[in-house]
C-alpha positions as a Python dict, from the first residue, in 0.01 Angstrom:
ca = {
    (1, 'X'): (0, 0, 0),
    (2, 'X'): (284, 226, 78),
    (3, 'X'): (641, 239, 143),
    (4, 'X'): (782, 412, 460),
    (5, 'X'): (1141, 574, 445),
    (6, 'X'): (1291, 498, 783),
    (7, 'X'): (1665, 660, 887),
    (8, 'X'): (1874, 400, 1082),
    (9, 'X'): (2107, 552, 1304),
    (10, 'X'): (2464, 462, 1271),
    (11, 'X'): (2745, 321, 1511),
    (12, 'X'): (2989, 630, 1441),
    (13, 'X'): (2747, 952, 1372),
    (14, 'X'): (2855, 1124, 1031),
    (15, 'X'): (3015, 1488, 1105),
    (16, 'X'): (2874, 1810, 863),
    (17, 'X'): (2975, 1678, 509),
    (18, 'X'): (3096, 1921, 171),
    (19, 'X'): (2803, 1834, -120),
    (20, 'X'): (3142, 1692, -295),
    (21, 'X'): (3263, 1478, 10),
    (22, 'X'): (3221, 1077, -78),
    (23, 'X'): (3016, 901, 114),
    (24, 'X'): (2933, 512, 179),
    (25, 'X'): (2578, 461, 273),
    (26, 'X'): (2308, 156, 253),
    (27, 'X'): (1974, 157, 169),
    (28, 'X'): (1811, -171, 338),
    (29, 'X'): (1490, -283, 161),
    (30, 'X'): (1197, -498, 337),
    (31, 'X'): (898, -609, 200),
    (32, 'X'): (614, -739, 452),
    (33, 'X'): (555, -1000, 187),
    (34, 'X'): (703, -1280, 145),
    (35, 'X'): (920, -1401, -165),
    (36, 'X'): (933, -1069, -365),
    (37, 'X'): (1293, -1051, -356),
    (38, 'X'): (1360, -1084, -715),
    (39, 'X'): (1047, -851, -772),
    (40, 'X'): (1249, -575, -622),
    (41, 'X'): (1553, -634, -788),
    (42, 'X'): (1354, -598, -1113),
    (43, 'X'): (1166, -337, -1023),
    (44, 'X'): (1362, -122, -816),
    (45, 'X'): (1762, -213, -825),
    (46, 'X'): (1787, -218, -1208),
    (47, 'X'): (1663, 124, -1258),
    (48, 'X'): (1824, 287, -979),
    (49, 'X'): (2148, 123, -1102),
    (50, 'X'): (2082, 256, -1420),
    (51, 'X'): (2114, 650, -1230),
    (52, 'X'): (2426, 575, -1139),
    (53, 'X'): (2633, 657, -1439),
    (54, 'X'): (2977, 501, -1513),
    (55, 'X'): (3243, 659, -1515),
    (56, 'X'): (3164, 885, -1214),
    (57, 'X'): (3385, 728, -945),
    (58, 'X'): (3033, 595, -784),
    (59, 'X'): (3035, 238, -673),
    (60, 'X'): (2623, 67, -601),
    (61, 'X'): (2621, -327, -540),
    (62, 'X'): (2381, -484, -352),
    (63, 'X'): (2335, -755, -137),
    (64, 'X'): (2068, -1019, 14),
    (65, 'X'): (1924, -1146, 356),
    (66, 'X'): (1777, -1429, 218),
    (67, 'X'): (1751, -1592, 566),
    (68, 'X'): (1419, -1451, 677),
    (69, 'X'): (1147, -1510, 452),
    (70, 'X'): (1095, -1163, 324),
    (71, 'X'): (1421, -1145, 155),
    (72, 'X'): (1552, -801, 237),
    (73, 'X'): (1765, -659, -9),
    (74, 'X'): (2021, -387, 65),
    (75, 'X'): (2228, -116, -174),
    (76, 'X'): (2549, -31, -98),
    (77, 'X'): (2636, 326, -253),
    (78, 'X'): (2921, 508, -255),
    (79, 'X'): (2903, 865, -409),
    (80, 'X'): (2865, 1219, -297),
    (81, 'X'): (2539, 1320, -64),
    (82, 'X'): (2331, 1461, -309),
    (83, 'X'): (2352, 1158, -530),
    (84, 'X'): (2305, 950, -237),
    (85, 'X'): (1963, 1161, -161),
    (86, 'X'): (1857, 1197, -493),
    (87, 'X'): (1887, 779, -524),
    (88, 'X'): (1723, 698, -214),
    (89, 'X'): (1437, 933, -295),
    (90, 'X'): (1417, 751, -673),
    (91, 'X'): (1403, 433, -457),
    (92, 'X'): (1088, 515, -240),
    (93, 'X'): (905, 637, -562),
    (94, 'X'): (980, 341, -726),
    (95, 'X'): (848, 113, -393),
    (96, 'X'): (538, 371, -446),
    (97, 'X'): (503, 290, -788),
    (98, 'X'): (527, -78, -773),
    (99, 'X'): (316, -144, -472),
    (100, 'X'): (38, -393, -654),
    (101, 'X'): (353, -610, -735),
    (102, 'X'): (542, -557, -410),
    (103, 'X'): (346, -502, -122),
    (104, 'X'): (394, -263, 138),
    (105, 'X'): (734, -210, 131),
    (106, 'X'): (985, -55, 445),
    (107, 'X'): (1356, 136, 312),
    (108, 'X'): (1584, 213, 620),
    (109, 'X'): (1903, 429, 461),
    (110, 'X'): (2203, 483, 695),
    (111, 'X'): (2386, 799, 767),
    (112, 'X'): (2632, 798, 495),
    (113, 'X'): (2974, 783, 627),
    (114, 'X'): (3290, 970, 461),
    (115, 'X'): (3501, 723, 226),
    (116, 'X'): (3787, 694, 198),
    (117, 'X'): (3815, 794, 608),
    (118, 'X'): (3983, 1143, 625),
    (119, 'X'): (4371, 1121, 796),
    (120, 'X'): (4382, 1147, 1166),
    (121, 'X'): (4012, 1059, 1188),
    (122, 'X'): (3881, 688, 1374),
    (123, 'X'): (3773, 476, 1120),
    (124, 'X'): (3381, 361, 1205),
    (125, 'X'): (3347, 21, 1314),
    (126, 'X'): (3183, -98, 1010),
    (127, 'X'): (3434, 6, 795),
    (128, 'X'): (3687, -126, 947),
    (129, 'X'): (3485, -465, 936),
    (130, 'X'): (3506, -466, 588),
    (131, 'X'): (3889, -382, 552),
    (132, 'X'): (3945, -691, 772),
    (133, 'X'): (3718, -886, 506),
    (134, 'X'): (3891, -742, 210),
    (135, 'X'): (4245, -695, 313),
    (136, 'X'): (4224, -306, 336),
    (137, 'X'): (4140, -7, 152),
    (138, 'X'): (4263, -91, -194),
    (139, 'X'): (4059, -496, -114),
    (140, 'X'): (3793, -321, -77),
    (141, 'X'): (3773, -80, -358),
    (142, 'X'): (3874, -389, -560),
    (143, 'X'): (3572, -540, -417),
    (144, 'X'): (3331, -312, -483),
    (145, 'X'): (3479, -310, -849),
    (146, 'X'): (3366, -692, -922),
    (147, 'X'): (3094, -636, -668),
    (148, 'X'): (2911, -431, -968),
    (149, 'X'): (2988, -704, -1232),
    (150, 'X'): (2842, -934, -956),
    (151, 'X'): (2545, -691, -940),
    (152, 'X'): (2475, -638, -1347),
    (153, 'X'): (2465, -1008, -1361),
    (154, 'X'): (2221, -1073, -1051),
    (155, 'X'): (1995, -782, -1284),
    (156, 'X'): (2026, -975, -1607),
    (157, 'X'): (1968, -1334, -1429),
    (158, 'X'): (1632, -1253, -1276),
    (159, 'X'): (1519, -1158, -1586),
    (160, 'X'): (1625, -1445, -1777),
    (161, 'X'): (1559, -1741, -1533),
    (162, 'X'): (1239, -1605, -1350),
    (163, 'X'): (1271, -1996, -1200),
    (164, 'X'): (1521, -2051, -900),
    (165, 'X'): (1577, -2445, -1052),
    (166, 'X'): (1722, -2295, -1357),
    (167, 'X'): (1940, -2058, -1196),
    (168, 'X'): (2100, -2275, -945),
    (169, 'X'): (2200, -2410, -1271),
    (170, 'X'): (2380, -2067, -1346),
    (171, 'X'): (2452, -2020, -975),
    (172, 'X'): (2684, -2356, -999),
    (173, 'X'): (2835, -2277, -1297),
    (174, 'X'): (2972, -1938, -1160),
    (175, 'X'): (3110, -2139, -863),
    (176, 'X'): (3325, -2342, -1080),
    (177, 'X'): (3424, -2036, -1333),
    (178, 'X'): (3557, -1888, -1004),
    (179, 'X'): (3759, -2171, -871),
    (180, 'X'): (3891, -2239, -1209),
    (181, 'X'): (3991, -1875, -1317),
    (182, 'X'): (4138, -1892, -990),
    (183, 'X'): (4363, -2190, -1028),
    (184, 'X'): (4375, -2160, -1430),
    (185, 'X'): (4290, -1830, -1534),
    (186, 'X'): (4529, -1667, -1759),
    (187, 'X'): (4748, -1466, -1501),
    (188, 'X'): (4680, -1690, -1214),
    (189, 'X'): (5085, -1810, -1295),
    (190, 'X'): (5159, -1434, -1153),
    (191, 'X'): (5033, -1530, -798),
    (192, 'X'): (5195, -1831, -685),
    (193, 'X'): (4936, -1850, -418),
    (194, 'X'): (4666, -1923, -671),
    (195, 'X'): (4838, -2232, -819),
    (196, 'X'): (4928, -2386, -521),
    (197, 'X'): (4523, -2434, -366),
    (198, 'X'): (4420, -2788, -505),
    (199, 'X'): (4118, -2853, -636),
    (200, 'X'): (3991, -3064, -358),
    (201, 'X'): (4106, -2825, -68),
    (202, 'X'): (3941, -2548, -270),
    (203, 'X'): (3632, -2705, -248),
    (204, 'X'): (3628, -2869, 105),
    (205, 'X'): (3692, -2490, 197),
    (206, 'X'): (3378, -2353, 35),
    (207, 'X'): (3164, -2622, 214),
    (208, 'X'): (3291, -2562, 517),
    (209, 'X'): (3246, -2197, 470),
    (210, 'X'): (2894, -2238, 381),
    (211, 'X'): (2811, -2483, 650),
    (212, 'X'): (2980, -2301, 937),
    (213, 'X'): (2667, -2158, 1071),
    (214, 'X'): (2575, -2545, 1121),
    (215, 'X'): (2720, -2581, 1481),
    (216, 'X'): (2897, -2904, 1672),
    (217, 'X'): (2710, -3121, 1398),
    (218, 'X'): (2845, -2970, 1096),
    (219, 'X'): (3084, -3209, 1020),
    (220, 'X'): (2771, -3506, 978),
    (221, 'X'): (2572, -3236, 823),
    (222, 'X'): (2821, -3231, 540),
    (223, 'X'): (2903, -3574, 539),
    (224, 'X'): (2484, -3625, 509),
    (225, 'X'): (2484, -3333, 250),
    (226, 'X'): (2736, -3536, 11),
    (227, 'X'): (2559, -3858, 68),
    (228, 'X'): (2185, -3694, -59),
    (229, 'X'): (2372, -3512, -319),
    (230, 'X'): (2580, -3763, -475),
    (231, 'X'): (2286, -3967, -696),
    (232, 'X'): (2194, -3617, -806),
    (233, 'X'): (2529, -3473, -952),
    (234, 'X'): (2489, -3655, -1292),
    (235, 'X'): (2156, -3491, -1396),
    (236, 'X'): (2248, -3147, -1224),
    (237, 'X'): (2556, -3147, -1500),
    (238, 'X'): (2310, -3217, -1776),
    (239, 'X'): (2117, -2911, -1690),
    (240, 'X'): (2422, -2722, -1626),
    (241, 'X'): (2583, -2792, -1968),
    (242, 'X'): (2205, -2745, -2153),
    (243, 'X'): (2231, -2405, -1951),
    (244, 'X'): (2606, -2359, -2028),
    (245, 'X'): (2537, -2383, -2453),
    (246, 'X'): (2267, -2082, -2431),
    (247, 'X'): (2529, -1798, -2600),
    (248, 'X'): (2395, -1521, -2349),
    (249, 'X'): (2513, -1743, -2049),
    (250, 'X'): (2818, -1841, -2222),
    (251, 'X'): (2876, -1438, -2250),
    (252, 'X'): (2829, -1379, -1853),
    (253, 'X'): (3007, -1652, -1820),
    (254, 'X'): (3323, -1566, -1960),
    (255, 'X'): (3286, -1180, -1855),
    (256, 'X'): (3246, -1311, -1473),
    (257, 'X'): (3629, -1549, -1531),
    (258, 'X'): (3772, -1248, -1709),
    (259, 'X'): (3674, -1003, -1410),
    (260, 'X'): (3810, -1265, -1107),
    (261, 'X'): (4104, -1320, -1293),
    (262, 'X'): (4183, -936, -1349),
    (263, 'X'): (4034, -901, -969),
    (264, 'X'): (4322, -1148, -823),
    (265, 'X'): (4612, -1011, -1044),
    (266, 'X'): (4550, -637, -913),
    (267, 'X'): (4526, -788, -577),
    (268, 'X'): (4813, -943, -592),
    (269, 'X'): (4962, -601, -783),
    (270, 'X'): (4828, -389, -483),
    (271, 'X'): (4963, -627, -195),
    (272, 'X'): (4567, -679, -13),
    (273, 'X'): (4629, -916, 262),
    (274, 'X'): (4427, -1216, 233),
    (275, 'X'): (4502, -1493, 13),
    (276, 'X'): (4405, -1537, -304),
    (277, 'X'): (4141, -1847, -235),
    (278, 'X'): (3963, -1599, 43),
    (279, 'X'): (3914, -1316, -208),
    (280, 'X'): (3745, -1568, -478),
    (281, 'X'): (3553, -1747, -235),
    (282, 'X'): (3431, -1391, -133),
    (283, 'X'): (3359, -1266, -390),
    (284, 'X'): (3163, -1582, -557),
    (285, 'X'): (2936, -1621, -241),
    (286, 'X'): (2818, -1265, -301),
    (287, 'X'): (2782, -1351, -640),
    (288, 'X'): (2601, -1618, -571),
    (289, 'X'): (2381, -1435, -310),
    (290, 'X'): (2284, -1187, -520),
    (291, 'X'): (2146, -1431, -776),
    (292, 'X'): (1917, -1555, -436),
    (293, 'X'): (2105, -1838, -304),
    (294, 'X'): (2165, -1861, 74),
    (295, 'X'): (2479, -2019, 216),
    (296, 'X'): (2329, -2406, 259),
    (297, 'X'): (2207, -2322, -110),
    (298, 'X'): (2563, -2267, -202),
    (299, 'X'): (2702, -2590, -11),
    (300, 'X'): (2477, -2779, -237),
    (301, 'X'): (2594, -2582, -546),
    (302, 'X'): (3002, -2608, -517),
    (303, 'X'): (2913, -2976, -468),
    (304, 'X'): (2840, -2983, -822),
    (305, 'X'): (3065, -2726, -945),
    (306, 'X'): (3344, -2888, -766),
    (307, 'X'): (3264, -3263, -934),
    (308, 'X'): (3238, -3036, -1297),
    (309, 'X'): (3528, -2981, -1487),
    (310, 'X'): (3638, -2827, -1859),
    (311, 'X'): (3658, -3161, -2007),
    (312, 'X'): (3324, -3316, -1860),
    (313, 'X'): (3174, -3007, -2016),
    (314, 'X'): (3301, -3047, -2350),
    (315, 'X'): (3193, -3430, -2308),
    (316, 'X'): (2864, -3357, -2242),
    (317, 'X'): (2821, -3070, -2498),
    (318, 'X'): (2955, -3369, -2745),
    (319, 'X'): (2741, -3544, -2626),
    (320, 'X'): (2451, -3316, -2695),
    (321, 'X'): (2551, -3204, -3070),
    (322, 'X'): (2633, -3576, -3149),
    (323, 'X'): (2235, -3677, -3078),
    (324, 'X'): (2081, -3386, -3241),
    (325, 'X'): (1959, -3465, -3658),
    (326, 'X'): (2184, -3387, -3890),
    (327, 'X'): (2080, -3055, -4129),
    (328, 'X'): (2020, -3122, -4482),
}
């Protein structure tokens, strides 16, 4: 079994680049078997992530297409050509290496395309995509910045819950650590826009985000969605809060609230044009997507994040210490 390096052409065709000029390229990933998504993550995103050093002005954070079954997973890179080459190359050894676990495996990597866009020059289509997603240049660097925390967390969950169960758990838990270090996190007073979403209109907007693919039915869809969900919110929190008191999770955790809040302060510091509800809810469904959730997943998941709260939590977690024995 084999992997094939393919090169995808792109919209806008990349002019003669400097070795030093930055570029922003993807590497797409498809296996020909099915549900070996997390197998490449393991096996092939965690050590090319590890190549990319900090501190270098790089930016790598992936993404999934976890709508076919072969669960394509693509790396977005942006650094100078000859790390780009040097990566890519790393990648299709790695594919090589890992074949028995894998499959045959495909890579496509774009043309890398200069970033930041030189003065004068038009700005490619798909670039200008993402500024409209992002609210600009400085959105999306800010992006990309809690794209990587997104990504380092998506490495370490895989690892720790090999079990998609489980990590819905996790999955719903980041959900409501983003809504709430939205609304409550400890600068979200600097933004007035962040205190003035509700809780309720936070979370009707994530469901309809995630169920807008569902067409002129959507609205029953949802209304069916709550109605199967409902009986099963009670025992989803028990799992979440049994997941929640593990200290590694509690670590992630906090370090994902910490980076949102910082992520909506500079935001709001830089002047990016979309609100400050768009940028969370952005940012969480890639989360969420990386740890191999698709958007109907997610639906299902900010239905129990939205009915969890601080105070249920600490309930629960009560509730837990107060029924284990005693020490002696």
């Amino acid at each position: 079994m084999q992997s094939t390096t393919v090169h995808r052409g792109a919209a806008t065709r990349p002019v003669q680049q400097h070795p030093n000029t930055t570029l922003w390229s993807i590497l797409t990933i498809e296996p020909e078997r099915k549900g070996v998504g997390d197998d490449i993550i393991r096996h092939i995103v965690a050590p090319l992530s590890s190549q990319v050093r900090a501190g270098e002005g790089y930016r790598f954070r992936l993404s999934r297409n976890l709508e076919s079954g072969h669960q394509t997973v693509l790396l977005h890179l942006l650094a100078t050509d000859d790390v780009a080459k040097r990566l890519w190359k790393f990648a299709n050894a790695l594919a090589e290496e890992n074949a028995a676990t894998l499959g045959t495996v495909k890579t496509f990597h774009s043309p890398g395309l200069v970033y930041p866009p030189r003065p004068g020059e038009p700005v490619p289509e798909v670039v200008e995509s993402a500024f409209a997603r992002f609210g600009g240049p400085k959105g999306l660097d800010l992006a990309a910045e809690i794209g990587e925390v997104a990504m380092d967390m998506a490495l370490w969950a895989v690892n720790r819950f090999p079990s998609l169960n489980t990590r819905s758990m996790l999955a719903a838990l980041i959900l409501f650590d983003t809504g709430h270090a939205m609304m409550r996190g400890p600068r979200s007073a600097v933004w007035p826009d962040r205190r003035t979403t509700s809780w309720d209109y936070y979370w009707n907007a994530h469901l309809h985000a995630c169920t807008g693919s569902f067409g002129p039915h959507a609205a029953q869809a949802r209304n069916a969605m709550r109605a199967r969900i409902a009986p099963r919110i009670v025992p989803a929190h028990r799992m979440m809060v049994a997941l929640a008191s593990e200290p590694a999770v509690d670590i992630w955790r906090k370090r994902w609230a910490r980076s949102m809040d910082e992520y909506l302060y500079r935001a709001d510091k830089q002047r990016v044009s979309r609100s400050a509800q768009h940028l969370a809810m952005g940012a969480s469904q890639h989360a969420v997507n990386g740890l191999g959730f698709t958007l109907r997943e997610q639906a299902v998941l900010g239905l129990y994040a939205s009915a969890w709260s601080k105070e249920i939590e600490a309930q629960y977690a009560g509730e837990e210490r107060s029924s284990q024995p005693a020490k002696h």
